[in-house]
N, C-alpha and C positions, 0 to 999 in steps of 0.2 A: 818389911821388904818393899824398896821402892818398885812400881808400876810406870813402867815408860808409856805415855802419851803422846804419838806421836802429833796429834792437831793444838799440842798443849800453847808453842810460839803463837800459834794464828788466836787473831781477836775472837773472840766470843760473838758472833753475829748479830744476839740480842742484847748486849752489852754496847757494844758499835751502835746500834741502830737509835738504840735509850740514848748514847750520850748526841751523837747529832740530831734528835727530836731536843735534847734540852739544851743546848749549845743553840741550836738556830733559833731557840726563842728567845735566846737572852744576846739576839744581835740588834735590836731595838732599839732605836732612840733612848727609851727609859735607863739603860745600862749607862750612859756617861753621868747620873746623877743618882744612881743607887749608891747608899751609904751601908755599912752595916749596923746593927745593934748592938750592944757592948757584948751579948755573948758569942755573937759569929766575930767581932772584932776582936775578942782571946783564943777563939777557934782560930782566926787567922794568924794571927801571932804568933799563937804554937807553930802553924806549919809554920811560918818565916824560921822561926830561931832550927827546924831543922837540922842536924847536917848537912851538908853537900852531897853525902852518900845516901841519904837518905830515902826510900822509893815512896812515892805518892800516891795512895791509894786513890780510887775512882771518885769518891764524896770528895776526899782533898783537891784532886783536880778542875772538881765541875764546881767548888765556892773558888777556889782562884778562880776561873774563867767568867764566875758569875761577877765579882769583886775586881776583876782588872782596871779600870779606870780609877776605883778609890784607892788599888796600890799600888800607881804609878808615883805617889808621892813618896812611897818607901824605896829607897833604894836596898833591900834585902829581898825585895820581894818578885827581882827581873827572873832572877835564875830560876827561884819557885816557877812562877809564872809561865817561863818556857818550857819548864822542865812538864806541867800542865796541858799542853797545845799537841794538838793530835798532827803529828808534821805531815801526814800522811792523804789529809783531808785540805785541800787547795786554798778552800774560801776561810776554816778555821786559819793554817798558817799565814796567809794574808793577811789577815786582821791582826796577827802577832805582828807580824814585821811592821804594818804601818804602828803600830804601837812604838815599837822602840826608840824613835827619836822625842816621841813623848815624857819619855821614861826620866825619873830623877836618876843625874850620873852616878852613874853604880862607883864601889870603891874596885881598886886593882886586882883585887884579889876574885872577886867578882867575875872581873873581865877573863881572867885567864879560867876559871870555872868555866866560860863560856867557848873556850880554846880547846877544851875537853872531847874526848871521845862520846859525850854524851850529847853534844850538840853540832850537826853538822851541817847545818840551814849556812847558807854563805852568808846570808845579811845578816845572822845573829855573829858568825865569826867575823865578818866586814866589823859587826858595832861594837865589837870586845876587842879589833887590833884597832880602830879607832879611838877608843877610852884609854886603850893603853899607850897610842900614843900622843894622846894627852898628859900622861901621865910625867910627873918630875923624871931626869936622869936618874937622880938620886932614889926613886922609888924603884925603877928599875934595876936601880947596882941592888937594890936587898932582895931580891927575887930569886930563888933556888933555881939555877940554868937550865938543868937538867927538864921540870917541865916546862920552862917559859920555851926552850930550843923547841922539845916536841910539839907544840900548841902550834908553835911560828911553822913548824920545818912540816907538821902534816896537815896543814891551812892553805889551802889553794888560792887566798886573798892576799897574803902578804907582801907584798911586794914594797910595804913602806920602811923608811929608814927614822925609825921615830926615837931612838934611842944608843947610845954607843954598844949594846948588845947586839942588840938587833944587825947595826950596819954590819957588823961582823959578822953574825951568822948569815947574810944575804949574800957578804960576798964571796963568804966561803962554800955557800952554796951555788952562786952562780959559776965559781970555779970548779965545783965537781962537775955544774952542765956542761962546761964547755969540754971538760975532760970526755966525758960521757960520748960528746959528739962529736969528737975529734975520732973518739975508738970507734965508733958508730961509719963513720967515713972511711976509714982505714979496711973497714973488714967487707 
């Protein structure tokens, strides 16, 4: 018989407290030249090949945040990586963001992971509608609509025209605003 907890959402105080005591030590200098050793380098690995659905337990998050500068050179390794960063903690999130233009360019698939309802940091959606539109027409015509529209249509950053999909969904959304506001005047 399940037991409802209602303080179950809220973080654990001495869980919180432990990770920013080891988070703020490894904001250091020494952190852009830590390597791993071939067994935290298979540890890391496993986490990369992940799924996307996949949740990340606490040790998984705090060797990603320990290892971020040596897996900027992977591109499998953004989404982990974000999906790692306590959004909630000012100076943590900072240090992600200035990271991301570091980052080796993720592939498309990537980008739109990061369009997701799991990440809602504007720079991290600014750097995923950015990658995307870099990305070829052509990689965009094989794109399933359905979530490329929702990533574009509930992202507060888009506003670029990077793709013949995209132009379309802008300006058929810029046509329900004006509908919107025309009704909005009217009443």
């Amino acid at each position: 018989m399940p037991v409802y907890d209602p303080e179950n959402p809220r973080d654990n105080p001495a869980e919180s407290k432990h990770r920013r005591l080891v988070r703020s030590h490894r904001n250091g200098p020494l952190d852009r030249d830590l390597k791993p050793n071939a067994k935290i380098r298979d540890e890391l690995n496993e986490i990369l090949n992940y799924s996307p659905t996949h949740d990340l337990n606490g040790a998984e998050k705090d060797l990603l945040w320990k290892f971020r500068f040596y897996l900027t050179r992977d591109k499998r390794g953004l989404t982990k990586f974000l999906k790692s960063v306590a959004w909630g903690d000012p100076a943590e999130s900072k240090q992600a963001v200035q990271l991301l233009p570091k980052w080796t360019e993720i592939d498309v698939d990537d980008a739109l992971e990061l369009l997701g309802p799991g990440f809602d940091n504007p720079a991290v959606r600014a750097y995923a509608v950015d990658r995307l539109r870099k990305a070829d027409d052509n990689v965009c015509s094989l794109i399933p609509p359905l979530p490329f529209y929702c990533g574009l249509t509930y992202s507060r950053i888009c506003n670029y025209t990077f793709c013949s999909w995209c132009k379309l969904s802008n300006s058929r959304r810029s046509e329900r605003r004006q509908g919107r506001t025309q009704l909005q005047t009217r009443a």
